[in-house]
C-alpha positions in Angstrom: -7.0 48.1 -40.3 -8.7 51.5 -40.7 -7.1 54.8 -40.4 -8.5 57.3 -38.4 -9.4 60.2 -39.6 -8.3 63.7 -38.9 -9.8 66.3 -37.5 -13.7 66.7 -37.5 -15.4 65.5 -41.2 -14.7 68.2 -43.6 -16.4 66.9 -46.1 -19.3 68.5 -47.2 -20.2 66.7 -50.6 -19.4 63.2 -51.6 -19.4 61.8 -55.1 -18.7 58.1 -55.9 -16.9 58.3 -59.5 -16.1 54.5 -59.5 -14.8 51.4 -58.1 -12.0 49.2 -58.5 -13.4 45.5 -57.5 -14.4 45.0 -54.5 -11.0 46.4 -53.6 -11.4 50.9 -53.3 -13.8 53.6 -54.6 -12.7 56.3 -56.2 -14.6 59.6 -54.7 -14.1 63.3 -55.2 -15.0 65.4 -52.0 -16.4 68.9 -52.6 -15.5 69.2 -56.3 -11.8 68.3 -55.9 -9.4 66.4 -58.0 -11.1 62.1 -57.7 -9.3 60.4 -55.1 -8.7 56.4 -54.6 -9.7 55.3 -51.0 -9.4 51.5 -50.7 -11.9 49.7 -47.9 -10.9 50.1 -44.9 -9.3 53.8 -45.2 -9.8 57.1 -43.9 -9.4 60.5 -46.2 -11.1 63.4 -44.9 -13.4 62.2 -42.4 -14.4 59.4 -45.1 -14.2 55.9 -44.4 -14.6 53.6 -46.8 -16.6 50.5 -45.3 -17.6 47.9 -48.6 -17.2 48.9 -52.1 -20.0 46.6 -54.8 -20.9 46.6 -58.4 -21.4 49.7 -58.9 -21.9 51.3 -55.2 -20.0 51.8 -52.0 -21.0 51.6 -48.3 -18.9 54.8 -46.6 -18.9 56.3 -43.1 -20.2 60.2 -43.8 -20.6 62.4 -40.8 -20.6 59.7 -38.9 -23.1 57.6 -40.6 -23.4 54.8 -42.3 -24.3 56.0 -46.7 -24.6 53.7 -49.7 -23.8 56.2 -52.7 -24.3 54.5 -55.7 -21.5 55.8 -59.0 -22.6 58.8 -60.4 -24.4 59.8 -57.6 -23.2 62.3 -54.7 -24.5 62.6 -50.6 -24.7 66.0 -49.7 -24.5 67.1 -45.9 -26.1 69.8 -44.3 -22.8 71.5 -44.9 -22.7 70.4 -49.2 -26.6 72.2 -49.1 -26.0 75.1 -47.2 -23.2 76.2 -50.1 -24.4 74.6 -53.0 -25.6 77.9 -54.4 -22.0 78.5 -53.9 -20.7 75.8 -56.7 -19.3 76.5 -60.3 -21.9 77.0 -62.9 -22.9 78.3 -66.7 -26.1 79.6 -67.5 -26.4 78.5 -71.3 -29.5 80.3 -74.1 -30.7 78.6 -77.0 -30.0 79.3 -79.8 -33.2 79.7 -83.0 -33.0 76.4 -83.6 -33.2 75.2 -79.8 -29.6 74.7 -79.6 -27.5 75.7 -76.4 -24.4 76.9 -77.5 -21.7 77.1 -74.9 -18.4 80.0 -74.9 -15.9 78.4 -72.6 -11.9 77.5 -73.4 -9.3 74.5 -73.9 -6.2 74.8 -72.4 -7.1 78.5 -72.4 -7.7 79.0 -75.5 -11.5 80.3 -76.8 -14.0 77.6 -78.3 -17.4 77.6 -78.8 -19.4 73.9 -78.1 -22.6 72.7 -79.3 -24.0 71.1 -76.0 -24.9 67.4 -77.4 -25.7 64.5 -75.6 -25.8 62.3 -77.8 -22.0 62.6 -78.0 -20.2 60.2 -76.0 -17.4 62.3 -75.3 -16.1 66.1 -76.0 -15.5 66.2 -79.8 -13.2 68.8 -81.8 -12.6 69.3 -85.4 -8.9 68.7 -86.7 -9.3 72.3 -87.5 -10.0 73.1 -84.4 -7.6 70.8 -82.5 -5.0 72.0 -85.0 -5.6 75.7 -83.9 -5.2 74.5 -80.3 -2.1 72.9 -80.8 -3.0 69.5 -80.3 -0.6 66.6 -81.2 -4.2 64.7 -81.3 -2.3 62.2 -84.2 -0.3 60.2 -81.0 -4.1 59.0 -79.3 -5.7 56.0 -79.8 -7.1 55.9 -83.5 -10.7 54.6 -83.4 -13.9 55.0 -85.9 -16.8 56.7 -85.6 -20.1 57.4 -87.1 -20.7 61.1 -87.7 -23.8 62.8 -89.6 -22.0 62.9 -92.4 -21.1 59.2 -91.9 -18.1 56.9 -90.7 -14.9 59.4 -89.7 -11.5 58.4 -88.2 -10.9 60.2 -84.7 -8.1 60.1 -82.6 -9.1 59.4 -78.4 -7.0 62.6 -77.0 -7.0 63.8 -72.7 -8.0 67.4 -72.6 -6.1 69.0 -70.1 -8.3 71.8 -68.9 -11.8 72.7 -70.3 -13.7 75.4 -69.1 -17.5 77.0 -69.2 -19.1 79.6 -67.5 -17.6 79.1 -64.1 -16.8 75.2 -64.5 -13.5 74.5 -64.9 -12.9 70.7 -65.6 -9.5 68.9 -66.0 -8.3 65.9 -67.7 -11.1 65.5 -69.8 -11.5 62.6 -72.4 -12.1 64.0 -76.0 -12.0 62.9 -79.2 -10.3 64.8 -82.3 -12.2 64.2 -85.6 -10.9 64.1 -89.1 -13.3 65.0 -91.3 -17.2 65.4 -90.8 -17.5 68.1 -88.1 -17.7 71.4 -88.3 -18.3 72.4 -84.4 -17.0 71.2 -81.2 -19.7 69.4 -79.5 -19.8 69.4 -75.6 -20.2 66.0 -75.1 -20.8 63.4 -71.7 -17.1 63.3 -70.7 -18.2 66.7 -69.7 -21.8 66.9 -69.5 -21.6 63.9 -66.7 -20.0 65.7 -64.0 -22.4 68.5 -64.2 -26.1 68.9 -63.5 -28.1 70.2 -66.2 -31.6 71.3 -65.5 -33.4 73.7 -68.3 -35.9 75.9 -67.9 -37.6 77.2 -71.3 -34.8 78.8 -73.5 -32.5 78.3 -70.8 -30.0 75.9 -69.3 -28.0 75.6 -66.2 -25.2 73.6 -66.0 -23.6 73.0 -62.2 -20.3 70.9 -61.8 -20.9 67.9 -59.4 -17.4 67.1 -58.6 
């Protein structure tokens, strides 16, 4: 049964985060919150039509899109304002290094932009300083440059650089090992990075 959808499509960009089965795709519309549609349903002029390994068939503007996960569609509507979405111009630093001034939880950090790292990293000092009761998430090991470290699997609740503001963002606290935060893919995959010489913009997809 599908449900119709209200109104005329609102939508103006489209990004397929995941998919559970066969069964729903999760999406996030215009750089909201990620949203569960299951086949068959309408949510804001979407409809979801098939969901794969990997992709989904959806009903956009009234046409028929495969978006593959990871990947956005982009109406007429998405380009006309993409100049419009968040963004943080980064510099490099002597050594090549971008170095990123944003927040957790609203609180002041400084990131080295890495990625390499498979997911936002903080020292204890650091997660210690932002209050972080890091000790209650999933203990795990790691290999560090200083070699294997314990870390602790944490949700960040609210990161934020330049003009990007992210929320519930996977991190990882470490023990020992690392001296700077690193701004890692649990981040750096929901934005677009392009660099041009010494510089690098970052723009959130969803």
């Amino acid at each position: 049964m599908l449900f119709p959808a209200c109104g005329a499509v609102a939508a103006a960009e489209v990004a397929l985060i995941g998919v559970i089965g066969d069964k729903a795709a999760i999406v996030a519309v215009d750089g909201g919150d990620p949203k569960t549609i299951k086949v068959g349903q309408s949510w804001r002029g979407i409809t979801v039509i098939a969901v794969e390994k990997d992709r989904a068939t959806m009903d956009i503007d009234g046409k028929r899109r495969v978006v593959q996960r990871g990947m956005h569609y982009r109406s007429e509507a998405g380009a006309a304002a993409a100049s419009a979405r968040q963004a943080a111009i980064l510099a490099a630093d002597s050594r090549g290094h971008f170095i990123a001034e944003g927040s957790i939880n609203g609180q002041g950090m400084r990131f080295l932009v890495d990625t390499g790292a498979t997911a936002v990293a903080l020292p204890a000092g650091d997660a210690a300083r932002l209050g972080l009761d890091y000790r209650r998430g999933q203990r795990v090991r790691m290999q560090t440059a200083n070699g294997p470290a314990t870390a602790y699997v944490i949700m960040l609740d609210r990161i934020k650089v330049g003009d990007i503001e992210l929320h519930n963002v996977e991190g990882m606290v470490v023990e020992a090992g690392l001296s700077v935060a690193l701004l890692g893919m649990t981040f750096l995959n929901r934005v677009e990075m392009r660099r041009e010489g010494h510089t690098m913009t970052l723009t959130r997809l969803f």
